[in-house]
C-alpha angles and dihedrals in degrees: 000000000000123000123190118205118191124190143162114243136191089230130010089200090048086043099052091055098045089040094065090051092073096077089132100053095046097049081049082058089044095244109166100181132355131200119206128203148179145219113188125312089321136026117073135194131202117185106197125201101209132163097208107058089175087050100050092049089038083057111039090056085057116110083248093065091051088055103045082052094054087046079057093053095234105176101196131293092099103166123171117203118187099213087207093144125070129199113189102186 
């Protein structure tokens, strides 16, 4: 399953780097891959394959992943999406 995480960030550069040191806590989520992404100087999107959707959230609602995301200087706008529904035109 996909999950797409947005924020908001200080800084997109100092988020990218900090971003790719959290290998642990995403295999604990059961993130296989993750693709980042950018809008401008400040919002951010990570879109996560995991194979544990309950673990991830469970997770990510943890006090580690508020710190990890503190390390990242996100600043607010945290918003979680589940991409359980596919369209293929």
């Amino acid at each position: 399953m996909l999950i797409a995480v947005r924020a908001e960030v200080e800084n997109v550069d100092h988020w990218r780097e900090q971003f790719k040191t959290h290998n642990d806590l995403f295999k604990s989520q059961g993130v296989s891959l993750a693709y980042m992404g950018s809008l401008g100087e400040d919002k951010v999107l990570g879109v996560f394959e995991t194979d544990d959707p309950d673990e991830f959230i469970r997770i990510f609602n943890d006090p580690a992943t508020a710190e990890a995301m503190a390390n990242d200087k996100i600043t607010g706008g945290v918003e979680l999406f589940l991409l359980n529904e596919e369209f293929i035109p």
